[in-house]
C-alpha positions, 0 to 999 in steps of 0.5 A: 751243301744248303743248311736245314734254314736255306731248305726251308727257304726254298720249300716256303718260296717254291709253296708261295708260288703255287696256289694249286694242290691235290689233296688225297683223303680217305675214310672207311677205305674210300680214297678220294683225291681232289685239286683244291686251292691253297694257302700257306704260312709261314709256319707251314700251316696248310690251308685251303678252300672247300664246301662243308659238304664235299667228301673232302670236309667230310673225310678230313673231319674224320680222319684228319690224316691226308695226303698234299702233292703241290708240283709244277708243271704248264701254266694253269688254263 
């Protein structure tokens, strides 16, 4: 069975193969869900490329909680 160390490997390997993610806000109940590009470090640190005036900034500045699903799936077209 793999360590938490051997985990964290696989999870940071898997995310550094990927550049692509769907991030899901909301404020004042009004969900939005959008495909961003991504970067992140070694830490864990999620970062990723946006206009300061999409509803994604926007509801990110205001509820800084949000959702991040980065799978796998066909190559990108």
């Amino acid at each position: 069975m793999p360590n938490q160390e051997e985990i964290r490997q696989d999870v940071y390997r898997f995310l550094q193969e990927s550049s692509t993610a769907v991030i899901a806000t909301s404020f004042h109940n009004d969900p939005r869900a959008s495909t961003v590009y991504f970067h992140i470090d070694e830490d864990f640190n999620f970062y990723f490329i946006t206009k300061r005036k999409t509803s994604k900034y926007l509801n990110a500045e205001m509820n800084p909680k949000a959702a991040i699903v980065v799978g796998t799936g066909p190559e990108h077209i």
